[in-house]
N, CA, C and O of each residue as an XYZ file, in Angstrom:
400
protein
N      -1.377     56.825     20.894
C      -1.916     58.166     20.919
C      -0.863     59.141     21.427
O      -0.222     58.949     22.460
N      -0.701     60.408     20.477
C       0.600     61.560     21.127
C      -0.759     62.231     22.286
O      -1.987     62.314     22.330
N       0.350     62.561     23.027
C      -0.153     63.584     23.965
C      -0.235     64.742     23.699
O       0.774     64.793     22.995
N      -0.679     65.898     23.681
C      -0.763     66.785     23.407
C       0.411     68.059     24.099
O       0.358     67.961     25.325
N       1.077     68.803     23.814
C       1.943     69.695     24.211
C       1.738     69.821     25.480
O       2.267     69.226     26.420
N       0.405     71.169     25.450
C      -0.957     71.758     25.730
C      -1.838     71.254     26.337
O      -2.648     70.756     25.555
N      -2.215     71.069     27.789
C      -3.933     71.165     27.818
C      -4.398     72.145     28.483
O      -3.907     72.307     29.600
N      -5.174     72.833     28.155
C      -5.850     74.249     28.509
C      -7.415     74.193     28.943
O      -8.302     73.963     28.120
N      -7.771     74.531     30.927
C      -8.594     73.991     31.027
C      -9.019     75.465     31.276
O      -8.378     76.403     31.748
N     -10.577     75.366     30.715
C     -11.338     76.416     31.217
C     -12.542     75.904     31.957
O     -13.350     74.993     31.777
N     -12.321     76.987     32.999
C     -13.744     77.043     34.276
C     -14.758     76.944     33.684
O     -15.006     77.765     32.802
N     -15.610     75.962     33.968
C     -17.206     76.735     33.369
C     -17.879     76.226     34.938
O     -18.998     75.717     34.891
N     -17.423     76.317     35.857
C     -18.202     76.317     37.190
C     -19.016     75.091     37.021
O     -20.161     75.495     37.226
N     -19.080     73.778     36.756
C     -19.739     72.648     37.032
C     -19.534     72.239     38.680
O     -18.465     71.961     39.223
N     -20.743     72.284     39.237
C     -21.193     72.195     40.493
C     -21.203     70.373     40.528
O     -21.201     69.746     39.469
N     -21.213     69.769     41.691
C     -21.426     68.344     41.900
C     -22.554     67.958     41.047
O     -22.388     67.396     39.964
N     -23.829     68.290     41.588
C     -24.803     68.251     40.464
C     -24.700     68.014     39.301
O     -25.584     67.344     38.768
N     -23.421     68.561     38.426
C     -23.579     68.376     37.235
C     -23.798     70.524     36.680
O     -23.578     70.865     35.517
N     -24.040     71.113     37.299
C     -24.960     71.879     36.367
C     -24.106     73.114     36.703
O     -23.719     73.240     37.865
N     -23.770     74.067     35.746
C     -22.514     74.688     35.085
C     -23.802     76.203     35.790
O     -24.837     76.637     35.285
N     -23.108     76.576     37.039
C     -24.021     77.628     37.630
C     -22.669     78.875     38.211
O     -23.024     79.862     38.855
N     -21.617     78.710     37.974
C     -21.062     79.742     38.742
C     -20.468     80.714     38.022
O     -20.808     80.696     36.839
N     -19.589     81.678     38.364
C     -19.131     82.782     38.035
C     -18.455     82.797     36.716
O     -18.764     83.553     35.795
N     -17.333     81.742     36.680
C     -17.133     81.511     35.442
C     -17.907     81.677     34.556
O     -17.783     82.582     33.730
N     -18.943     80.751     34.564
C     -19.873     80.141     33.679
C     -20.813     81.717     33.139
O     -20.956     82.249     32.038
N     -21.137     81.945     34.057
C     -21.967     83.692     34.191
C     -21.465     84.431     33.237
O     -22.160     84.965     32.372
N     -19.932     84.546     33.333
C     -18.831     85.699     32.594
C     -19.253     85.068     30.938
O     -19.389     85.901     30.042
N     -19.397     83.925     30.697
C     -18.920     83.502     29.395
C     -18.161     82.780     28.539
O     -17.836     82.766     27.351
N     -17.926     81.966     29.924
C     -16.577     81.232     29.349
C     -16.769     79.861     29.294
O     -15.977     79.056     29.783
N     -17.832     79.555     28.692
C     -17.728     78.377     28.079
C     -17.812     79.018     26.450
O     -17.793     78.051     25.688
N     -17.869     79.884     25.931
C     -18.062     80.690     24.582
C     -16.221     80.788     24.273
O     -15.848     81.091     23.140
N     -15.056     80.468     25.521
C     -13.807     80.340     25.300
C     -13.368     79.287     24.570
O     -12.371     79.462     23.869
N     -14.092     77.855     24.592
C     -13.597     76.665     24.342
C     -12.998     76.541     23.069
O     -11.900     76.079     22.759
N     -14.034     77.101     22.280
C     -14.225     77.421     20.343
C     -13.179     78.037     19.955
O     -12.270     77.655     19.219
N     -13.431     79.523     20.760
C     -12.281     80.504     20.621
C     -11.193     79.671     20.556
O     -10.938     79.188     19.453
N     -10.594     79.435     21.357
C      -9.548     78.649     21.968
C      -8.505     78.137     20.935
O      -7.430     78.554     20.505
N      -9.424     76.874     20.691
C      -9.430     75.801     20.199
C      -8.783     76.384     18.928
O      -7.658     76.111     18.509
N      -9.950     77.494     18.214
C      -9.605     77.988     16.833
C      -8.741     78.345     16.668
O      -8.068     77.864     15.756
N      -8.150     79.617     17.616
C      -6.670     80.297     18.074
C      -5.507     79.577     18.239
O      -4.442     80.138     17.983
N      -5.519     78.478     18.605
C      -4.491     77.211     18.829
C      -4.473     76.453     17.594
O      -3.336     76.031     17.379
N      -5.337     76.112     16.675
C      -4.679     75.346     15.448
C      -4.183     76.374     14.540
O      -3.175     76.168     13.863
N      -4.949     77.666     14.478
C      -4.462     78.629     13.196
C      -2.968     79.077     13.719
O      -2.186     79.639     12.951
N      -2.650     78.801     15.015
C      -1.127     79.298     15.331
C      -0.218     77.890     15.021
O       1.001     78.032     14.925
N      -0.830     76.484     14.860
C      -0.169     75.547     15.313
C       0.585     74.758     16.873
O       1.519     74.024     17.195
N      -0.762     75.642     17.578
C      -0.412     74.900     18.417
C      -0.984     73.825     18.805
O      -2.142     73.788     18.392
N      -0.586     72.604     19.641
C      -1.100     71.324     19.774
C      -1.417     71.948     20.951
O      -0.515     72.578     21.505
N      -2.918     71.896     21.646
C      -3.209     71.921     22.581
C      -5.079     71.347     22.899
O      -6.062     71.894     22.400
N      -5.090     70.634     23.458
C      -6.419     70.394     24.015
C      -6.851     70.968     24.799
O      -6.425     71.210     25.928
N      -8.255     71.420     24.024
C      -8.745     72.377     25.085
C     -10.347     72.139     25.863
O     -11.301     72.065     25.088
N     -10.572     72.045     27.073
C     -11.642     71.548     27.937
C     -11.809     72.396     28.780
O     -11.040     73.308     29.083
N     -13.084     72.084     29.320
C     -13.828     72.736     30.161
C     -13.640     71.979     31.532
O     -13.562     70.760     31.384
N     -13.541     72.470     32.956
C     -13.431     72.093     34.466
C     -14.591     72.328     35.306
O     -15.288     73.340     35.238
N     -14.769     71.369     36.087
C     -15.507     72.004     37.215
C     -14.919     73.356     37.584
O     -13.950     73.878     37.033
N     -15.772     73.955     38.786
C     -14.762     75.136     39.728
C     -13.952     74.688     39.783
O     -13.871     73.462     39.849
N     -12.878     75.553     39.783
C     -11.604     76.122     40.080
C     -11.472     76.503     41.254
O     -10.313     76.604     41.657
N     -12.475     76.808     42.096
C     -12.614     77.633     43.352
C     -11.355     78.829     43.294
O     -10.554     78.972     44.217
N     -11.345     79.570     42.158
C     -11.163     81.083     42.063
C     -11.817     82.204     41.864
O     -11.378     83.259     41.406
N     -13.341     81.838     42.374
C     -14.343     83.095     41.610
C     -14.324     84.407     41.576
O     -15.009     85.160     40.884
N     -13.434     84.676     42.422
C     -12.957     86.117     42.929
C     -12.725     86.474     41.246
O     -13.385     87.110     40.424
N     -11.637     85.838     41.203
C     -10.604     86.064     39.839
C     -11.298     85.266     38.731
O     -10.527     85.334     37.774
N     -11.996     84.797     38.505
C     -13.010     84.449     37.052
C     -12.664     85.238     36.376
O     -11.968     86.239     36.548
N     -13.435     84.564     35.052
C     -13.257     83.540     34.505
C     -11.314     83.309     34.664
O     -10.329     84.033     34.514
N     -11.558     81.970     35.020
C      -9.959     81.297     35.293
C      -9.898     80.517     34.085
O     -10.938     79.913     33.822
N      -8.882     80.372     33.240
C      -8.138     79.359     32.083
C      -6.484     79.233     32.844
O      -5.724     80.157     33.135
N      -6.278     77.681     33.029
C      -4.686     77.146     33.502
C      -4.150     76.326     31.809
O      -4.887     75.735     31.020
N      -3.079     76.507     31.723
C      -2.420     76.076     31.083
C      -1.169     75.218     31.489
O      -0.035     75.594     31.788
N      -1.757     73.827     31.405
C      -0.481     72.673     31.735
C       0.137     72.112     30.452
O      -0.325     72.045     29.313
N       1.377     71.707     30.989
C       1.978     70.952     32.030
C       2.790     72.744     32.637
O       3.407     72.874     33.694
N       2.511     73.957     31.546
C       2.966     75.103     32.243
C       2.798     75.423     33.687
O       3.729     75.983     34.267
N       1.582     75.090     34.398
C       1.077     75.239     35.315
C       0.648     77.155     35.509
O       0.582     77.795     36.558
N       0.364     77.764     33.705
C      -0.188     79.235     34.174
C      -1.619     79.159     34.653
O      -2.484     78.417     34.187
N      -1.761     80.029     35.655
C      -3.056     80.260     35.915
C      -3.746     81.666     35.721
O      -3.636     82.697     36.385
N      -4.516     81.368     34.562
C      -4.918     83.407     34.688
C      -6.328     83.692     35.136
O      -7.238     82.865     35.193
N      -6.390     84.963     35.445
C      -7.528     84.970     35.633
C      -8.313     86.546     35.065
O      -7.611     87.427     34.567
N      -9.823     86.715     35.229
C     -10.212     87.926     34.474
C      -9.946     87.756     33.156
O      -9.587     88.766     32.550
N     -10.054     86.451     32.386
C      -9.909     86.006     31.127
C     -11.158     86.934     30.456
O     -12.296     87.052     30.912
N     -10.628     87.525     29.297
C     -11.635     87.691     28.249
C     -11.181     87.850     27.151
O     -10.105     88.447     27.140
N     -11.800     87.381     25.673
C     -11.252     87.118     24.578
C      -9.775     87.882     24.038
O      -8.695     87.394     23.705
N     -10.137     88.938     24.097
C      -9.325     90.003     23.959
C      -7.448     89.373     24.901
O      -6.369     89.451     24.315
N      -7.604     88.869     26.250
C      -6.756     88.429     26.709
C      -6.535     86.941     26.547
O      -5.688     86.304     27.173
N      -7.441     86.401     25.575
C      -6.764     85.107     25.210
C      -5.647     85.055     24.235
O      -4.773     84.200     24.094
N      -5.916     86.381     23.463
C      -4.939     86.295     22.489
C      -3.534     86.293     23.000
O      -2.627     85.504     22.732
N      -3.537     87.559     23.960
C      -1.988     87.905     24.182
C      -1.918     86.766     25.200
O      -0.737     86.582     25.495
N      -2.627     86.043     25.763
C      -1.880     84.697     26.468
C      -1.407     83.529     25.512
O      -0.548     82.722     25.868
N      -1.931     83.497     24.462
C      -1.634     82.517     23.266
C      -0.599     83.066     22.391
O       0.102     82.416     21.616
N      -0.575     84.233     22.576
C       1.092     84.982     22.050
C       2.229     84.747     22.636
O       3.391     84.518     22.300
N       1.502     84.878     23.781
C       2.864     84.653     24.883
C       3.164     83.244     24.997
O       4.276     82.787     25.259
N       1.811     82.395     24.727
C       2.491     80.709     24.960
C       3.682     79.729     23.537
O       4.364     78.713     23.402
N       3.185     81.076     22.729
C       3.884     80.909     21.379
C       5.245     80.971     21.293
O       5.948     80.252     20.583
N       5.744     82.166     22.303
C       7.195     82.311     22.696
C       7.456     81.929     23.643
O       8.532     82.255     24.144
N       6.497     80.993     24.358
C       7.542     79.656     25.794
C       7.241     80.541     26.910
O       7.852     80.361     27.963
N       6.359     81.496     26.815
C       6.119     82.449     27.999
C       5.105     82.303     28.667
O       4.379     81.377     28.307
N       4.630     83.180     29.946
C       3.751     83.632     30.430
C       3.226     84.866     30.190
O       3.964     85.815     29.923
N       1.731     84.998     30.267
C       1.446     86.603     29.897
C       1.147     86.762     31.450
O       0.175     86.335     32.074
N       2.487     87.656     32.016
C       2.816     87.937     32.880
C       1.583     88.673     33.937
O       1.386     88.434     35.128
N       0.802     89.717     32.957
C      -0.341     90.724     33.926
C      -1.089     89.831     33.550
O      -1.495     90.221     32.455
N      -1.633     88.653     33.816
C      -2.758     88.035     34.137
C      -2.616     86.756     34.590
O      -3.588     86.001     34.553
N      -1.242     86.279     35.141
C      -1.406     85.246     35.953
C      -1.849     85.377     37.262
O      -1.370     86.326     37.884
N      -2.458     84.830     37.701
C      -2.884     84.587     39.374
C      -2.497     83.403     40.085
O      -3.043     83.108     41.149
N      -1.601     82.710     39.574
C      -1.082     81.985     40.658
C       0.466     81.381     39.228
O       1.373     80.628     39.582
């Protein structure tokens, strides 16, 4: 099995319980995964894309990290997935929305 480039995890606030209750999750961002996913093969990129427990960043929600890059952004919304998937296209970071 290849590994993937890419893995791109998005928050959807899964609590111990099991049950997807926090801020992330609130904003919409499990409705990212699809997006994502779609945005990454029509560019060619190899990347797997999943959903995380908290992140414990709720301040900054919805959070998406991108490894082995190690970006972390936050205040994700569709609109800023693109230009982060632009920017991962040219080996970059989209600089105004990393948080760590």
């Amino acid at each position: 099995m290849k590994k993937p480039d890419y893995t791109i995890l998005v928050c959807n606030s899964y609590r111990v319980a099991g049950d997807a209750q926090g801020f992330c999750n609130k904003q919409g961002a499990s409705s990212f995964v699809q997006y994502i996913s779609e945005e990454c093969a029509d560019r060619g990129l190899d990347a797997l894309v999943t959903t995380t427990a908290c992140l414990s960043l709720c301040s900054q929600g919805p959070v998406v990290a991108i490894m082995p890059n190690n970006f972390w952004y936050g205040g994700v919304t569709k609109d800023k997935i693109d230009e982060i998937l632009d920017a991962l296209e040219e080996g970059k970071a989209a600089e105004e929305y990393l948080i760590a």
